[in-house]
C-alpha positions as a Markdown table, in Angstrom:
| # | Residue | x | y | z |
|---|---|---|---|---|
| 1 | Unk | 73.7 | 5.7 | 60.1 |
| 2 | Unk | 71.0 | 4.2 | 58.5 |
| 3 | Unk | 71.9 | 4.1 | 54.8 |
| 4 | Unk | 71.6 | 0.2 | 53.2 |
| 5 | Unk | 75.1 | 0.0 | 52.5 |
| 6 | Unk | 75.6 | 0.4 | 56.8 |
| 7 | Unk | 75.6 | -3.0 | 58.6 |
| 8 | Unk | 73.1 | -2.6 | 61.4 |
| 9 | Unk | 74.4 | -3.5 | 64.9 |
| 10 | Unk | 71.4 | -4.6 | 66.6 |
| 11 | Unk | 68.9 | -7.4 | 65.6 |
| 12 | Unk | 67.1 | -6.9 | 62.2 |
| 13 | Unk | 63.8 | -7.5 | 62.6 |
| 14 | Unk | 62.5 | -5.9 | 59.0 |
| 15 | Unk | 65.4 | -5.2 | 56.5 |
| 16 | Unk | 62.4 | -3.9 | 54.3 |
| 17 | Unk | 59.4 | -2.5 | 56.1 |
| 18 | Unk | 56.8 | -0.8 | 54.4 |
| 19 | Unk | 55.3 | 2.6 | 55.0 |
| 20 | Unk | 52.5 | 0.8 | 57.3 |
| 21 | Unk | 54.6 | -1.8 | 59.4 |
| 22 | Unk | 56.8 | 1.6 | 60.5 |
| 23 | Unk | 53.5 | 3.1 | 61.5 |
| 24 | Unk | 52.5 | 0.3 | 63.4 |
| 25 | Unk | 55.7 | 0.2 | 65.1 |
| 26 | Unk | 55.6 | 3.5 | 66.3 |
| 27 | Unk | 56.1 | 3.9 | 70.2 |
| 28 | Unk | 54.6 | 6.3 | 73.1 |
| 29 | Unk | 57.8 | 8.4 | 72.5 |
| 30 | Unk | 57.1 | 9.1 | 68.7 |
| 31 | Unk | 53.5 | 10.2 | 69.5 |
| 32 | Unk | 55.0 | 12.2 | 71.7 |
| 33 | Unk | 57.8 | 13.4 | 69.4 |
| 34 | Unk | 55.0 | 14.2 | 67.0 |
| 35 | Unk | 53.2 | 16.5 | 69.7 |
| 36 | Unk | 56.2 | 18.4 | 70.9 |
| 37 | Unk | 57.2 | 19.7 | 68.0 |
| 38 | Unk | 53.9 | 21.0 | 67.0 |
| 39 | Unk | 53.5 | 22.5 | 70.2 |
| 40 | Unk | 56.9 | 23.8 | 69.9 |
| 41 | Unk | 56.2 | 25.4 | 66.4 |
| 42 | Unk | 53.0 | 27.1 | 67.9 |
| 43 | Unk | 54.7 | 30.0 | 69.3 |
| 44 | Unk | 56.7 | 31.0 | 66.6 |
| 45 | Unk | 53.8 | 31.0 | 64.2 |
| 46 | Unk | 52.1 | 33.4 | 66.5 |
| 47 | Unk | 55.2 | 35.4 | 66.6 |
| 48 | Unk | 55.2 | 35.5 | 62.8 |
| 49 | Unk | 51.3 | 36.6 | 62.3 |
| 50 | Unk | 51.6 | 39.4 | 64.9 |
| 51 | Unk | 54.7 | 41.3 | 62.9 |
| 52 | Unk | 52.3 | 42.9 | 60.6 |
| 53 | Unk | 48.6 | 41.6 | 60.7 |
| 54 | Unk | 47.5 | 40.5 | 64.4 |
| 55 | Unk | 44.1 | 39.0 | 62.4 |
| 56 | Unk | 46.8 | 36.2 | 61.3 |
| 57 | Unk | 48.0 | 35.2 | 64.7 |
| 58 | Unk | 45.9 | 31.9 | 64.8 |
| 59 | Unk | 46.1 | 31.2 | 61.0 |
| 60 | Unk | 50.1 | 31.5 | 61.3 |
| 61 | Unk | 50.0 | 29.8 | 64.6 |
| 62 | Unk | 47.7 | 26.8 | 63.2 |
| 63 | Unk | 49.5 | 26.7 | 60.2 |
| 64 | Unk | 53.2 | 26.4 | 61.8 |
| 65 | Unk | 51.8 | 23.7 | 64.5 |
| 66 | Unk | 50.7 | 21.2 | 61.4 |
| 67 | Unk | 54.0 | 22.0 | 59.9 |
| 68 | Unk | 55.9 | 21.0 | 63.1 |
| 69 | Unk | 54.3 | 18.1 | 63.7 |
| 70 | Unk | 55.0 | 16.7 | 60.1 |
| 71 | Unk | 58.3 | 17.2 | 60.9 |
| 72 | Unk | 57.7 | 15.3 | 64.2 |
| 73 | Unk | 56.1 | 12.8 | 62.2 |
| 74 | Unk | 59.1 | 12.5 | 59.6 |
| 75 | Unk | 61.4 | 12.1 | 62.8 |
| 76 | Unk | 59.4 | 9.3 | 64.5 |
| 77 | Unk | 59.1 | 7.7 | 61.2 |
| 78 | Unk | 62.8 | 7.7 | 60.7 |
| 79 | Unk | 63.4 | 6.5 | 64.1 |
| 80 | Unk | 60.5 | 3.5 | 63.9 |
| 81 | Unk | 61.9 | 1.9 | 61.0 |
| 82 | Unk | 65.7 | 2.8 | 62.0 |
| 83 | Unk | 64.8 | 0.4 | 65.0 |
| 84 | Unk | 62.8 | -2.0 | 62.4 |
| 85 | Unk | 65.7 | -2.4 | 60.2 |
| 86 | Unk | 68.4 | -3.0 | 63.6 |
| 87 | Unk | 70.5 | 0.2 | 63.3 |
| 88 | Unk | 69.2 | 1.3 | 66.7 |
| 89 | Unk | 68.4 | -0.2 | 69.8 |
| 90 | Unk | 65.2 | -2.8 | 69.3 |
| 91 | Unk | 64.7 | -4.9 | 72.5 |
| 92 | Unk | 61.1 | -4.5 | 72.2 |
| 93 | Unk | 60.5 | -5.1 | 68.5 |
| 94 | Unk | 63.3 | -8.0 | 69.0 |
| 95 | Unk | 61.1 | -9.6 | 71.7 |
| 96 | Unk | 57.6 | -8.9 | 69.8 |
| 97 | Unk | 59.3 | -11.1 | 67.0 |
| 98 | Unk | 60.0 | -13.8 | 68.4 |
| 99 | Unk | 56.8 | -14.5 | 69.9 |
């Protein structure tokens, strides 16, 4: 899914978005994929900085949080231009395109 050799099965309403028309597109529920999986990464960089040295709990824990939600962001860029370029469901950006 997703590769440019797929034919996409919903409208297309970017074949070719840039980096900042994906960002713009980005919906409430890829903020919110951002958030979760920094929040989710918290506790295991806690875990990590309390095996040897408890003075690296928060480093570890701060560290692992901006790492999760990079991948958060990679996810909900994917997704934004996946639904830019019609290969997964677009009703919205179909309907914010034809205006």
């Amino acid at each position: 899914m997703g590769r440019y050799s797929d034919i996409p099965k919903y409208p297309v309403v970017n074949s070719h978005p840039r980096p900042g028309e994906v960002m713009a597109n980005f919906r409430s529920k890829d903020y919110m994929m951002m958030l979760g999986c920094g929040a989710a990464s918290m506790p295991f960089g806690w875990m990590a900085g309390t095996s040897r040295l408890p003075q690296m709990r928060v480093p570890s824990m701060v560290t692992a949080a901006i790492v999760g939600a990079t991948g958060g962001f990679c996810i909900a860029f994917q997704q934004s231009g996946f639904r830019l370029m019609g290969f997964v469901a677009n009703d919205e950006e179909v309907k914010l395109a034809k205006q």
